[in-house]
One Martini backbone bead per residue (centre of mass of N, CA, C, O) as a GRO file, in nm:
protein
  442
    1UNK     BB    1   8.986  14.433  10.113
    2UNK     BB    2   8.988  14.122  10.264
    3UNK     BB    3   8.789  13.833  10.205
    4UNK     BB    4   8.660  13.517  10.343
    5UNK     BB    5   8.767  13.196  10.193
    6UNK     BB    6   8.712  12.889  10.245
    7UNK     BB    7   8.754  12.542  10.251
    8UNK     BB    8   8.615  12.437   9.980
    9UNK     BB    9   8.341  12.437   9.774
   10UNK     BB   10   8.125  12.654   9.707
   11UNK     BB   11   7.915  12.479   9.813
   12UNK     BB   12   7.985  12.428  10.074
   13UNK     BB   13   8.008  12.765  10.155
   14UNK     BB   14   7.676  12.773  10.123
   15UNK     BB   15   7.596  12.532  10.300
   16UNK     BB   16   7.581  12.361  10.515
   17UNK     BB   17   7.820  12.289  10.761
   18UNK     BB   18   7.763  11.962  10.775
   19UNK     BB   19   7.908  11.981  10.450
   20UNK     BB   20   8.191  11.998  10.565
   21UNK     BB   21   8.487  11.879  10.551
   22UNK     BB   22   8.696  12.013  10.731
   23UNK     BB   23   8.461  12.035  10.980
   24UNK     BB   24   8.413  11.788  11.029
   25UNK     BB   25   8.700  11.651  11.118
   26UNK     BB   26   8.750  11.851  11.351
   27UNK     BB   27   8.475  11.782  11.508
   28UNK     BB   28   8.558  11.517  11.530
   29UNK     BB   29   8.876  11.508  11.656
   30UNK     BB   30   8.733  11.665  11.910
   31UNK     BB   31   8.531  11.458  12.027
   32UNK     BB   32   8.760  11.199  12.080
   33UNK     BB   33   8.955  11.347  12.234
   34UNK     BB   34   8.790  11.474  12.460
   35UNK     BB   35   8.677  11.191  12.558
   36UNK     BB   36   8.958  11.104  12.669
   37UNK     BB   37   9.010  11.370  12.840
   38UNK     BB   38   8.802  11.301  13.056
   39UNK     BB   39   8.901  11.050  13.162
   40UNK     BB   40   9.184  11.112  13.239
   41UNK     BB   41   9.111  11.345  13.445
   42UNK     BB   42   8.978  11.155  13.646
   43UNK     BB   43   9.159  10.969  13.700
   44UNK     BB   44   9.384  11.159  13.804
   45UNK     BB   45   9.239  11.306  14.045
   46UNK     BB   46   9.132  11.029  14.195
   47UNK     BB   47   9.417  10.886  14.255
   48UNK     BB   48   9.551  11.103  14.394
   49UNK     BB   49   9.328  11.081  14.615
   50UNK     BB   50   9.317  10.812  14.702
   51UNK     BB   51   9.626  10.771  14.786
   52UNK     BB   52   9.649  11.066  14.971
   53UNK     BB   53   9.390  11.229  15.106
   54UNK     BB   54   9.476  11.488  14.912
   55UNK     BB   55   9.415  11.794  14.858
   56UNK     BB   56   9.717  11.931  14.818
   57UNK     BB   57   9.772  11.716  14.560
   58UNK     BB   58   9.562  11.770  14.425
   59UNK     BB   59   9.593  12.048  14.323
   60UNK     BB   60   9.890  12.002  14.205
   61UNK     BB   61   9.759  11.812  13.967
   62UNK     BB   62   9.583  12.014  13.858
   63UNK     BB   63   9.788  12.290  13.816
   64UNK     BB   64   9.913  12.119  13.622
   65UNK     BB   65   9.700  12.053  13.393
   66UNK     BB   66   9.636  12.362  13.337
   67UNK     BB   67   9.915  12.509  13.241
   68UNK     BB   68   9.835  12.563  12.938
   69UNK     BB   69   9.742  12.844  13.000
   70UNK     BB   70   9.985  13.010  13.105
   71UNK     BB   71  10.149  12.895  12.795
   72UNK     BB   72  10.001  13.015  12.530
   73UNK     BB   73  10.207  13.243  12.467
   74UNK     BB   74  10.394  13.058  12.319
   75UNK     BB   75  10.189  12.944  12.114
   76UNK     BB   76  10.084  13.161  11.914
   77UNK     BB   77  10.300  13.226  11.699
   78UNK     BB   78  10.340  12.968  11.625
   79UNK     BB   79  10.045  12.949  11.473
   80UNK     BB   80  10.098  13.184  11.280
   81UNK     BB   81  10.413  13.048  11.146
   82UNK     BB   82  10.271  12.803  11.113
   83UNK     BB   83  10.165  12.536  10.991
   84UNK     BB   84   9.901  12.355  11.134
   85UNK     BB   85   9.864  12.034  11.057
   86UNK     BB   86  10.120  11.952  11.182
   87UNK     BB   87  10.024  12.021  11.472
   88UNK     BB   88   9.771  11.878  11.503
   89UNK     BB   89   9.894  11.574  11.448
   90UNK     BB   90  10.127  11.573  11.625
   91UNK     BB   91  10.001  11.615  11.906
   92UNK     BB   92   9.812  11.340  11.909
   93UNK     BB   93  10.072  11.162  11.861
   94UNK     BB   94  10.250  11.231  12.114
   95UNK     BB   95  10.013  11.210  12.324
   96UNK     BB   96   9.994  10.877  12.298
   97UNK     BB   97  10.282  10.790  12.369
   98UNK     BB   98  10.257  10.880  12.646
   99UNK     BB   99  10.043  10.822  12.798
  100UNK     BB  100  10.090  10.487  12.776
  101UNK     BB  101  10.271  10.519  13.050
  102UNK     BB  102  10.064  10.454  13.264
  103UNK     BB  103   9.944  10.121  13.207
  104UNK     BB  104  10.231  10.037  13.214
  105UNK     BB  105  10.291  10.075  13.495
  106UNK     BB  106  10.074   9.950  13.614
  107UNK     BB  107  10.127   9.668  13.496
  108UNK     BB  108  10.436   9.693  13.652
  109UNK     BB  109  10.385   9.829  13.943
  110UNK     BB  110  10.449  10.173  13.896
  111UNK     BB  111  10.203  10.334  13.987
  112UNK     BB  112  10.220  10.678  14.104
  113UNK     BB  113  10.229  11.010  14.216
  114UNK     BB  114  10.491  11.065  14.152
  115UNK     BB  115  10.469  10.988  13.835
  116UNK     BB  116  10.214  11.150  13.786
  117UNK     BB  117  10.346  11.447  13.862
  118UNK     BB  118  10.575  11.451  13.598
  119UNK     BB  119  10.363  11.346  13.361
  120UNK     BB  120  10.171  11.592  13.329
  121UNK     BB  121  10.349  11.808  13.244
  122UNK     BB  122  10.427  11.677  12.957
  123UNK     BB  123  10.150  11.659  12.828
  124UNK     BB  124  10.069  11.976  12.922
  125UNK     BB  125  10.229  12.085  12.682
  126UNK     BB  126  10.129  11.931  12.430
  127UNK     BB  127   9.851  12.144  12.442
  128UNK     BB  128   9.908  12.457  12.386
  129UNK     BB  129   9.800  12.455  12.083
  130UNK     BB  130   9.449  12.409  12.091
  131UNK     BB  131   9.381  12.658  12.111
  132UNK     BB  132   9.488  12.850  11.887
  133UNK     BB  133   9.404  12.649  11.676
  134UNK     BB  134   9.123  12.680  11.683
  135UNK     BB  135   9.079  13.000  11.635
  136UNK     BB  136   9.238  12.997  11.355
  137UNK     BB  137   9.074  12.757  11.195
  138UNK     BB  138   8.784  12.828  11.160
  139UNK     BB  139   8.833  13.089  10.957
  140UNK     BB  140   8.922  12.856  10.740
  141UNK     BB  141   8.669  12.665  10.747
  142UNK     BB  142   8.454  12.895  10.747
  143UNK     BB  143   8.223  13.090  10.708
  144UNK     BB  144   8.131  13.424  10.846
  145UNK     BB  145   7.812  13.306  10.895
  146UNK     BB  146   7.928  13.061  11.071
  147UNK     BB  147   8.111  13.078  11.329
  148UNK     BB  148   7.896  13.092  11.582
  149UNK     BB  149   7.798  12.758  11.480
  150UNK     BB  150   8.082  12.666  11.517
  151UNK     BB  151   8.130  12.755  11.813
  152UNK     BB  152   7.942  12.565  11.914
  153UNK     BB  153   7.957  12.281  11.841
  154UNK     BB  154   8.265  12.269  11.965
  155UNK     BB  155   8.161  12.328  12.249
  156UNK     BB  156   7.911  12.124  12.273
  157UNK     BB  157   8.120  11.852  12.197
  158UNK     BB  158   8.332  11.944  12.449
  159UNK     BB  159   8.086  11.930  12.686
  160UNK     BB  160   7.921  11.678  12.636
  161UNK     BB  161   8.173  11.509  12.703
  162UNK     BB  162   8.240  11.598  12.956
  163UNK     BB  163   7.920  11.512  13.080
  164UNK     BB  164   7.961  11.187  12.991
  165UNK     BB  165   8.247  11.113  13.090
  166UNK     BB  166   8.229  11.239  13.377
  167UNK     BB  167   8.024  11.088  13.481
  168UNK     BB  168   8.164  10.800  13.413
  169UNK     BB  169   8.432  10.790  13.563
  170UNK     BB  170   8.365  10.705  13.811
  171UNK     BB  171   8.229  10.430  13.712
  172UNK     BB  172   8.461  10.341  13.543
  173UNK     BB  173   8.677  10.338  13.802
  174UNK     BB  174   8.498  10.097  13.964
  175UNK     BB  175   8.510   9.868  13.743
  176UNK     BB  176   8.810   9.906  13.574
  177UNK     BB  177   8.972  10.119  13.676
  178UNK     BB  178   9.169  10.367  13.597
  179UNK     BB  179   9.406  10.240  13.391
  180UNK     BB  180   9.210  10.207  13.165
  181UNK     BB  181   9.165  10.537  13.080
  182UNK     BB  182   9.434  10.593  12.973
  183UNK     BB  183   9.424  10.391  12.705
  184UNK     BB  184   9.163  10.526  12.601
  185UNK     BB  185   9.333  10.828  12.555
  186UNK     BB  186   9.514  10.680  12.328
  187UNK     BB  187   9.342  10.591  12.124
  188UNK     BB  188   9.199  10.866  12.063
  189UNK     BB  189   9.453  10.999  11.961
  190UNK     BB  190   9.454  10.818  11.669
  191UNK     BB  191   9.216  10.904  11.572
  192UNK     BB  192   9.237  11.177  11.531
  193UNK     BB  193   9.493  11.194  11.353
  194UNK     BB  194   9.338  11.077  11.136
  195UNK     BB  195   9.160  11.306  11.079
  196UNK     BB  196   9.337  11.568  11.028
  197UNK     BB  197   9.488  11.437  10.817
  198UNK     BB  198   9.231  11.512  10.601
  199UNK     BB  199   9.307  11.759  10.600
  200UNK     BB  200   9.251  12.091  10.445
  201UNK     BB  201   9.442  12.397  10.514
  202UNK     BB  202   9.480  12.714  10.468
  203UNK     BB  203   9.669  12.974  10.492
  204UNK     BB  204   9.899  13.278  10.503
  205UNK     BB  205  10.102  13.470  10.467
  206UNK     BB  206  10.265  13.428  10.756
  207UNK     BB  207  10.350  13.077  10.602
  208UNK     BB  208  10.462  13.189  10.305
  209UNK     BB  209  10.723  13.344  10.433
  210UNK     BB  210  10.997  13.443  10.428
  211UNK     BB  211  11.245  13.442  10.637
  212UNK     BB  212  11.451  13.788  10.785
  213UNK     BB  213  11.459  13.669  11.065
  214UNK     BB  214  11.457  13.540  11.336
  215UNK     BB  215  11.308  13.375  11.542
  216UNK     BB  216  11.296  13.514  11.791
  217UNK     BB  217  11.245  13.808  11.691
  218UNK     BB  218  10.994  13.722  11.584
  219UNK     BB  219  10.839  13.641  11.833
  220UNK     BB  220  10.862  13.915  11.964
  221UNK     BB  221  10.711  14.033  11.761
  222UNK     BB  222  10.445  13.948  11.763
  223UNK     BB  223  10.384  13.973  12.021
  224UNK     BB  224  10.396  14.252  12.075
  225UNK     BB  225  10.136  14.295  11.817
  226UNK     BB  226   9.966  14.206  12.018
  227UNK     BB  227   9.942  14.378  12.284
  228UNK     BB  228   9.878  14.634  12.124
  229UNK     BB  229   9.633  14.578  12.029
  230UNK     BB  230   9.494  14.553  12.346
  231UNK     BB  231   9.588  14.781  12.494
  232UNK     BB  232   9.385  15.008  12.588
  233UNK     BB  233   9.123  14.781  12.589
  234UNK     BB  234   8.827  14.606  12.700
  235UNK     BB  235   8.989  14.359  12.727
  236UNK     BB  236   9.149  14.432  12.987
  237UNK     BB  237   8.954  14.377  13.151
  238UNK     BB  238   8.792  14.099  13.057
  239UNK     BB  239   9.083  13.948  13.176
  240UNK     BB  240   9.045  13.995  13.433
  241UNK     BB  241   8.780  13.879  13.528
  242UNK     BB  242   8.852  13.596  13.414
  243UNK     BB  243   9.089  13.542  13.624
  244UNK     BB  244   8.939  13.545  13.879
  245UNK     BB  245   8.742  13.319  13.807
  246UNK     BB  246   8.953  13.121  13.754
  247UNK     BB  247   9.068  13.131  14.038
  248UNK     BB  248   8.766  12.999  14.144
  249UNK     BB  249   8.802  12.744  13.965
  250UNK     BB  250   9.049  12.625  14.119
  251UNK     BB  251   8.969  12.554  14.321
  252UNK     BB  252   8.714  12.389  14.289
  253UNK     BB  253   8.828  12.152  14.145
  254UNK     BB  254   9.035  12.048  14.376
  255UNK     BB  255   8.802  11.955  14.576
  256UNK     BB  256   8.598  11.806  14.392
  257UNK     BB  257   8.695  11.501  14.508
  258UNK     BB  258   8.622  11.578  14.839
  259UNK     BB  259   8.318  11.637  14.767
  260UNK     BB  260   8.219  11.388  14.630
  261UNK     BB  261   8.274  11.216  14.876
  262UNK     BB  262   8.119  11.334  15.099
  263UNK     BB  263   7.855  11.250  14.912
  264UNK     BB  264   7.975  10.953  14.774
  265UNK     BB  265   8.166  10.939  14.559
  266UNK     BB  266   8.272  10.925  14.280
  267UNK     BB  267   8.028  10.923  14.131
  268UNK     BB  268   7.966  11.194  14.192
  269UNK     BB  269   8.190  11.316  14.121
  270UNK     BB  270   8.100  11.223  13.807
  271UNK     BB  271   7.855  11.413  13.836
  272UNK     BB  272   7.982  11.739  13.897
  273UNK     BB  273   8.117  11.731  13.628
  274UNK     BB  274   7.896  11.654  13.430
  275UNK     BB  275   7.721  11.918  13.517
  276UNK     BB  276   7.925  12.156  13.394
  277UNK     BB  277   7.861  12.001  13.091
  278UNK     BB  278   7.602  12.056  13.085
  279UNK     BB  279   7.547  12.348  13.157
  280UNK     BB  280   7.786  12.452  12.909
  281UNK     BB  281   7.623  12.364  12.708
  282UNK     BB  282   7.372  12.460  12.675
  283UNK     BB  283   7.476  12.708  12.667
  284UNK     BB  284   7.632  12.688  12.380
  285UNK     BB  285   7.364  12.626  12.215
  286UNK     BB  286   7.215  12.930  12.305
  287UNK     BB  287   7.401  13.153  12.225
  288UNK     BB  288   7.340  13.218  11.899
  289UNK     BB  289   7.031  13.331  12.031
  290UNK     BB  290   7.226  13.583  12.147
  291UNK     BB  291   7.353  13.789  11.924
  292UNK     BB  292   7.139  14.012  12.018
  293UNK     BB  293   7.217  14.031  12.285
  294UNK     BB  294   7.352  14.217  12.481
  295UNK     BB  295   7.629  14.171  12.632
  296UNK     BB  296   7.680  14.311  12.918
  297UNK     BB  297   7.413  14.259  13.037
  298UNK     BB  298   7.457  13.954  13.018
  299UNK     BB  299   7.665  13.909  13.191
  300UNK     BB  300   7.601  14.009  13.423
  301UNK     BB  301   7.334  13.865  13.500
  302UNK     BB  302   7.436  13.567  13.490
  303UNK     BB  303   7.675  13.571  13.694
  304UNK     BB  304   7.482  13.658  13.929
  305UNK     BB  305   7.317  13.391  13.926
  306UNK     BB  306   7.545  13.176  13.929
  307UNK     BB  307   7.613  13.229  14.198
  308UNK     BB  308   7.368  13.186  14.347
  309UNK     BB  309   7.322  12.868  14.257
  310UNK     BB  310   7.624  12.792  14.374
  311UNK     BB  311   7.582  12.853  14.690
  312UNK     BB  312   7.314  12.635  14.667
  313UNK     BB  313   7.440  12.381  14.626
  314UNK     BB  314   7.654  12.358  14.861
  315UNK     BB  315   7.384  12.419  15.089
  316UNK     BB  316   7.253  12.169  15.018
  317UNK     BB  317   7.038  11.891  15.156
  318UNK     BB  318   7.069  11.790  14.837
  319UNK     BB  319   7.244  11.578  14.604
  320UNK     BB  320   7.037  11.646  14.368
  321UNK     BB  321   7.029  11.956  14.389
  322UNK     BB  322   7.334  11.997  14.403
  323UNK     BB  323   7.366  11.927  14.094
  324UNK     BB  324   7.169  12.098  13.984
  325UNK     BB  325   7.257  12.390  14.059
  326UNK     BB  326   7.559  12.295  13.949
  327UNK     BB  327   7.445  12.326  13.629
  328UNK     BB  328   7.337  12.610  13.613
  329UNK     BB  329   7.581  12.799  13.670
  330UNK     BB  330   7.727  12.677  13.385
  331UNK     BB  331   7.559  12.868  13.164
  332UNK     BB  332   7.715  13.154  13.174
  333UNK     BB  333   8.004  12.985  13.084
  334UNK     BB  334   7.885  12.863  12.769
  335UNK     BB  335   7.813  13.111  12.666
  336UNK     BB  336   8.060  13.311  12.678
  337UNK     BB  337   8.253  13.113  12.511
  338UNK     BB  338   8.146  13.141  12.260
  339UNK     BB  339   8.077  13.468  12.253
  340UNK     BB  340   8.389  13.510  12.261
  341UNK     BB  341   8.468  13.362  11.979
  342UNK     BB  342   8.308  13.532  11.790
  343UNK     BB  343   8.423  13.798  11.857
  344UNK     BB  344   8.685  13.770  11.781
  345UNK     BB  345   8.653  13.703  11.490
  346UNK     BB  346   8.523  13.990  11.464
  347UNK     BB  347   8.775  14.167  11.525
  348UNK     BB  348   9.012  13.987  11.472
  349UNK     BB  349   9.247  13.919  11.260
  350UNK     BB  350   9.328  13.572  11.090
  351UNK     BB  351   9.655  13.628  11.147
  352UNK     BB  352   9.627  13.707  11.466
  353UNK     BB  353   9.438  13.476  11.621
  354UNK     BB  354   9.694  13.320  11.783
  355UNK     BB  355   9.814  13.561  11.953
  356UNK     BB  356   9.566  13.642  12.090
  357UNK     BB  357   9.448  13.402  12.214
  358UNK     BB  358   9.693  13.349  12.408
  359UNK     BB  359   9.723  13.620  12.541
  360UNK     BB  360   9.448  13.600  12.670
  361UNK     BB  361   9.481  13.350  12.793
  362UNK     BB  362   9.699  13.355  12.995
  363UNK     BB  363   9.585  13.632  13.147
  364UNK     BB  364   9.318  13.493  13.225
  365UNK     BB  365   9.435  13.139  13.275
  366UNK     BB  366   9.661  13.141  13.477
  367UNK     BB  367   9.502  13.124  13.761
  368UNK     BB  368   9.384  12.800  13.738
  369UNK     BB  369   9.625  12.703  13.878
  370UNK     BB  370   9.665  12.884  14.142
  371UNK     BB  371   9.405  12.795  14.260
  372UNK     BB  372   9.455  12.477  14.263
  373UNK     BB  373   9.683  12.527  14.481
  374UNK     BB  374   9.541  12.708  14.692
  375UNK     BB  375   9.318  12.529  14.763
  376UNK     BB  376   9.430  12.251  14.829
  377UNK     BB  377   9.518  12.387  15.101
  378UNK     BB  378   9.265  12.588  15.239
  379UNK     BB  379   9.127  12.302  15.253
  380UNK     BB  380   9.272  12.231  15.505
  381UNK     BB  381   9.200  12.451  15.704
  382UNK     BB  382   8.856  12.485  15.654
  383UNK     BB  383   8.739  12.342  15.457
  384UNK     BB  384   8.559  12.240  15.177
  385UNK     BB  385   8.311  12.350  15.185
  386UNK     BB  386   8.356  12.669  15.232
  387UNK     BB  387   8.519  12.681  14.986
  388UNK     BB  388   8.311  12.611  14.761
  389UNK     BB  389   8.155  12.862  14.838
  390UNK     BB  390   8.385  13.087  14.768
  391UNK     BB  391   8.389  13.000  14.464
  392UNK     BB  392   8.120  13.183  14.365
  393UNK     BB  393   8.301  13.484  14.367
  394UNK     BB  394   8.377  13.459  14.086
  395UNK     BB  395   8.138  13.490  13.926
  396UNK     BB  396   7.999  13.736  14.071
  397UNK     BB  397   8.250  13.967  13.992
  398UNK     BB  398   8.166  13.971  13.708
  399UNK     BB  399   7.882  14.073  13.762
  400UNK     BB  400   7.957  14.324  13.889
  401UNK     BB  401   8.166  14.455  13.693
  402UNK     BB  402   7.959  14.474  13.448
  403UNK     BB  403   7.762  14.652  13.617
  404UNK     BB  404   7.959  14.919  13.677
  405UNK     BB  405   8.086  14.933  13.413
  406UNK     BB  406   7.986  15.103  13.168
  407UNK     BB  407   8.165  15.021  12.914
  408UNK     BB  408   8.042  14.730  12.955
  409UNK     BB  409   7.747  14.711  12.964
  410UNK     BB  410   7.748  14.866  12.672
  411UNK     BB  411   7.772  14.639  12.507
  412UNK     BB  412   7.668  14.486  12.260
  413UNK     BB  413   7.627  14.301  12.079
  414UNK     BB  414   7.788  14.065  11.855
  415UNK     BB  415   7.659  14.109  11.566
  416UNK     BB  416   7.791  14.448  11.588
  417UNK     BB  417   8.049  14.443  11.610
  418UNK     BB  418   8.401  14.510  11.588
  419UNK     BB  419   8.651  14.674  11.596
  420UNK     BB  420   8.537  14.976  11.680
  421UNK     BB  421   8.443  14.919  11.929
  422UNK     BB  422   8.758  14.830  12.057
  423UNK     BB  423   8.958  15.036  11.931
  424UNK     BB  424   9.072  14.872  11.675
  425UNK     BB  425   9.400  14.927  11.449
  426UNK     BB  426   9.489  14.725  11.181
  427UNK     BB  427   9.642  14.562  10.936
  428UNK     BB  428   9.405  14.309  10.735
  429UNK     BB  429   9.569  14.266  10.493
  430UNK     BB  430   9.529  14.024  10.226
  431UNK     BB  431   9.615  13.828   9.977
  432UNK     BB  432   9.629  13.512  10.004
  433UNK     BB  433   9.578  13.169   9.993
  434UNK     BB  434   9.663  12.845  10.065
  435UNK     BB  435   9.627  12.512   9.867
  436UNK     BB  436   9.772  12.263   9.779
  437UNK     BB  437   9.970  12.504   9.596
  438UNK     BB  438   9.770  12.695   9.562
  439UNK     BB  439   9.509  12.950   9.474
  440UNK     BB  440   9.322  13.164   9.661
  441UNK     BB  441   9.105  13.384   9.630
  442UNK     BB  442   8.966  13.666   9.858
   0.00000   0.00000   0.00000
């Protein structure tokens, strides 16, 4: 059985994370574009409540942003069969010099509700493999023993900057206007593509082998064996409760421009946004030293404490109060990503983590924008509050599934997982990695 050994030099795989040359640059290169994207999204969906005031057009256009959930799975076989670096780099490129187009129609006074609701798909097809692709890179340029810690890394740097970003776009968005942002996320995209060309990144034998069969065959079959692998282990449970969840956060996202209106304007908004990011991220740091913690008993308590925290934010009397525990409430689902992102790295092969990655995405957050359409049309009927208040039943449920399953309740620690936890079967053996024309024994 091949053992995996990432890329750069042998001491670079000895000593610390942060002395890897190919994380650094994907660490800051995630940094960058992350940033843009926090700034993007605020202004987008502020800007669409601004002129529309309407909650049902707001849904709309955030179930646009998250389209890439939905189509993971087009994503994943393509990220097993081609190199990433081109896809890395190109993707960073293209979505560029598109959103270049808003700051543009601003400045020729053509920028509308109804071009931003058409450019939204266009750019959200363009983020589809940024999932696979992470998911299956890290564990090629990071050792075994240290995935944890760079999967927390990546995730506290990308909520770090959403809860920076994300608090600054509304104060951003009131000094100098939504289409700055759109601007700064564009220079964003070109900085980050930069940091990825220099990167050396190994393959695997999926991407070195002449193909025998056609392209479609080939990702039918590729999709297939990633289901097979998948059909009846609990993993399949937990990408209910997770679709559940995202469906109700998708209502929250949708709303959450007219609850932050209500309770005092864009400011607010950008505070709430912030919040979730505060939360995540602390979740995300906390994670490692969680990982000798039985994972199914973590999951139940925390999830069931944080909707509770949800519905106390919601009817709290305080605005400050009320971000406060709307902080709190998103700390369960901070650690949750972590360790499931180390979970998988530990369960499924390394050549098939692109195809796992999307299918359990799409499975899972494809309800992400479905909840944002259908919330945004419900609170125009229920009213805002309410809504935001159901919407703490996502948290809830998972915890609550957790909890008197036994089978998930009883779920060991992250630590001590494998393949054989959940009767996972595959053939995981590898030949070669292959760096810039060489090869690397595994």
């Amino acid at each position: 059985m091949s053992t995996h050994r990432p890329s750069g030099t042998p001491s670079e795989t000895r000593s610390s994370l942060w002395r890897n040359r190919n994380f650094l640059r994907f660490f800051f290169g995630q940094f960058v574009s992350n940033a843009g994207d926090s700034l993007y999204t605020v202004a987008i969906l502020w800007f669409v409540y601004e002129l529309s005031g309407s909650t049902a057009l707001t849904g709309i256009a955030n179930s646009l942003l998250l389209l890439p959930f939905v189509l993971q799975i087009i994503a994943g076989p393509i990220v097993d069969r081609l190199p990433i670096k081109p896809l890395l780099v190109g993707s960073q490129v293209v979505q560029g010099v598109v959103v270049l187009v808003l700051p543009l129609a601003a400045y020729t006074g053509q920028l509308t509700v109804e071009l931003i609701i058409v450019l939204i798909p266009a750019l959200s097809l363009m983020t589809l493999v940024n999932a696979p692709i992470q998911s299956t890179l890290v564990p090629r340029i990071v050792a075994d023993e240290q995935l944890s810690r760079s999967n927390s890394a990546l995730a506290t740097v990308t909520l770090g900057l959403d809860m920076v970003f994300d608090a600054l776009g509304g104060l951003l968005i009131a000094v100098f206007g939504a289409t700055a942002l759109f601007l700064a996320d564009s220079l964003t995209f070109a900085v980050a593509g930069v940091l990825f060309t220099g990167m050396m990144i190994p393959s695997v034998d999926s991407e070195n082998e002449a193909p025998a069969e056609s392209a479609l065959t080939a990702y039918v079959s590729d999709l297939r064996s990633g289901i097979d692998i998948l059909r009846g282990t609990l993993f399949v449970e937990m990408m209910f409760t997770t679709a559940v969840s995202n469906f109700a956060i998708g209502v929250a996202l949708a709303v959450l421009p007219a609850f932050g209106t209500d309770l005092g304007g864009p400011a607010i908004y950008g505070l709430l946004l912030g919040a979730i990011g505060i939360g995540r991220m602390f979740g995300s740091v906390t994670a490692p030293s969680l990982n000798d913690v039985p994972y199914g008993r973590l999951t139940a308590v925390s999830f069931l404490l944080s909707a509770l925290l949800w519905v106390g934010s919601v009817y709290s009397p305080s605005v400050v109060l009320t971000i406060g525990l709307f902080c709190l409430a998103w700390v369960a689902a901070g650690v949750n990503g972590v360790l499931m992102s180390t979970l998988n790295q530990r369960v499924f092969p390394k050549n098939l983590l692109g195809r796992i990655s999307a299918i359990k995405g799409t499975a899972s957050m494809a309800t992400l924008p479905v909840g944002s359409l259908v919330g945004g049309f419900v609170a125009e009927y229920i009213g805002v509050l309410t809504t935001m208040g159901l919407a703490a039943f996502g948290f809830g449920f998972v915890g609550l599934y957790f909890a008197v399953r036994p089978g998930l309740r009883h779920l060991p620690a992250v630590a001590d997982v494998g393949p054989s936890t959940f009767d996972i079967r595959v053939d995981s053996s590898q030949g070669t990695d292959t760096l810039d024309g060489g090869e690397v024994r595994k």
